[in-house]
N, C-alpha and C positions, 0 to 999 in steps of 0.2 A: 822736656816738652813731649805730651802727646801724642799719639797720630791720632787720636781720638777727639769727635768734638763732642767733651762731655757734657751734659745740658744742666743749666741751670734747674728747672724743672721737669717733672716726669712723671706719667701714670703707671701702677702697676694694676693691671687686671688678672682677675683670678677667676674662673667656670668652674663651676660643677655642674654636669652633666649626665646624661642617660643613654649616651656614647661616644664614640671615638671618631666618627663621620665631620667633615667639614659643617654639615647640617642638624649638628646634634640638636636634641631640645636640651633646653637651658632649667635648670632646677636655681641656681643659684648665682648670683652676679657678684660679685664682690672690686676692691677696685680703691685706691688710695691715690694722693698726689703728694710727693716728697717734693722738699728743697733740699736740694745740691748743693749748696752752696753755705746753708746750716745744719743740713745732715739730719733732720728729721721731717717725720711725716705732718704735713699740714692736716687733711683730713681723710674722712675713709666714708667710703658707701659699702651699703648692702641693700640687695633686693630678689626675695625671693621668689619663685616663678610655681604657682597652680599648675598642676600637672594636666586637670583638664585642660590646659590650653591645648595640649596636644593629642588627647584623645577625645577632643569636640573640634579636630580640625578632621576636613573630607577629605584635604586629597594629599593626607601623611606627609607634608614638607619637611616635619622635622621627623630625625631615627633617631628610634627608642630601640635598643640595641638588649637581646636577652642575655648578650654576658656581661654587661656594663648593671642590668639589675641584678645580677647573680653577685657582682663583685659589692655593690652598695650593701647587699645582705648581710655580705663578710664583714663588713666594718664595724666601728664601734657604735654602742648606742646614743654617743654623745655625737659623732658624727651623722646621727643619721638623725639627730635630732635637732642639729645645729643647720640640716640642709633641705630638708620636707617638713616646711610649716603649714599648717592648716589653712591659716588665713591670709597665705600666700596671693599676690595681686597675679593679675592675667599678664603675659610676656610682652604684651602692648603696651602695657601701664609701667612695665619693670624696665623696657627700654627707653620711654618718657622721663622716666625717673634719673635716668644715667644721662641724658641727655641734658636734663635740668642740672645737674651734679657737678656735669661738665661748665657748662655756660655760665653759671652761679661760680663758679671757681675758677673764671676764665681759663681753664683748659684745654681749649680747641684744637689747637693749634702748637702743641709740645708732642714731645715723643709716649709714645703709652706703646708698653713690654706687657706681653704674655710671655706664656711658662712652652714655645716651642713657636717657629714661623707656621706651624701649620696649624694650630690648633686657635689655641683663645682668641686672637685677633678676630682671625675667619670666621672662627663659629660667631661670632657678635655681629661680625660684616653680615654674614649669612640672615641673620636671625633680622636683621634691619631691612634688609632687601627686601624679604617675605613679605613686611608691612607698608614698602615702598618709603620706608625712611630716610632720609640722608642720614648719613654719618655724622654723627658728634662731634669728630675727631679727624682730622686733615689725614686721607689714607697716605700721605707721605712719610706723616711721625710711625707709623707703625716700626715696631722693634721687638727682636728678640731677648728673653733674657736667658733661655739656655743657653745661646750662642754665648753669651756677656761668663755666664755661669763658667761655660768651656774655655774664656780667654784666661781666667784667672784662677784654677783648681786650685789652688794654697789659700780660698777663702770659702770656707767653709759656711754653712748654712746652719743657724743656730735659732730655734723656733724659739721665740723670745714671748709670744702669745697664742693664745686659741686653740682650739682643738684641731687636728690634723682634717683636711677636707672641709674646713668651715671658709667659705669663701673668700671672706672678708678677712679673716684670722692670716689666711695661705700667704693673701696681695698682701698685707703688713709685713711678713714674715719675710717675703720673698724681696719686697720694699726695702729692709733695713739691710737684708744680706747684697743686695744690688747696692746701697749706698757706700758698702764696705769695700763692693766692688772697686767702684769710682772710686773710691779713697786709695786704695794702691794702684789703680794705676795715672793717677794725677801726681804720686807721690813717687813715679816712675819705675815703679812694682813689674816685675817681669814675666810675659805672657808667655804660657807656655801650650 
């Protein structure tokens, strides 16, 4: 038996961004719902995010961070081509879009993991506030998946798709290795 109550269903979200800030601006949304209970992923989103959103806004709500562009520079060109699209929609449109994603996939209301409690949840929380949006997603299900990552180190992370930093590519990736998670410890696998 558990002490966990493993879910049936579950979001993983995935940011790429243009810093490190609770407020960062969002480039990239990414974002899957697995079954639990059949151990793969039902579907997956992506939506990219125009950069003028943030340099046609007056009064800098979101940080654009010059080592977080410095660090984007360093990466590969598949990454950086997989995450600044040209014909990328406005941050209003992209969080409509996840909103719809949700509600079409009755997701409301399950638990949805970012990659740290302080990061991707928040920055999404953040990025919804700015537009006076309600949340998609019952801020109760919020969850961590480094912490999940930390309970179980003898399972390792094996990128099975996508190019490293591609939103949508990360949440699958991150999605199947959190499935594996759940798999030893339902299977009474021991937390260390």
């Amino acid at each position: 038996m558990s002490i966990f109550n493993i879910p049936k269903r579950f979001i993983m979200l995935d940011l790429e961004t243009l810093s490190t800030k609770p407020n960062a601006a969002i480039v990239s949304i990414g974002a899957c719902i697995c079954d639990n209970t059949q151990r793969f992923i039902e579907t997956s989103f992506q939506a990219h995010v125009n950069l003028n959103t943030y340099f046609n806004t007056s009064n800098n709500a979101f940080d654009v961070s010059g080592a977080t562009l410095q660090w984007w520079l360093n990466q590969s060109s598949e990454a950086q081509q997989a995450t600044f699209i040209a014909n990328a929609s406005s941050l209003d449109d992209a969080l409509d879009s996840f909103d719809t994603y949700l509600v079409e996939n009755n997701a409301q209301n399950i638990p949805i993991y970012g990659n740290g409690a302080d990061f991707d949840n928040v920055v999404l929380t953040q990025a919804y506030a700015f537009y006076f949006k309600s949340l998609p997603w019952n801020f109760r299900m919020n969850r961590c998946y480094r912490t999940m990552k930390n309970l179980v180190p003898s399972v390792e992370i094996t990128r099975k798709a996508g190019e490293h930093h591609n939103a949508k590519a990360d949440a699958e990736n991150q999605a199947v290795h959190l499935l594996e998670i759940f798999e030893v410890i339902q299977n009474g696998g021991i937390l260390k």
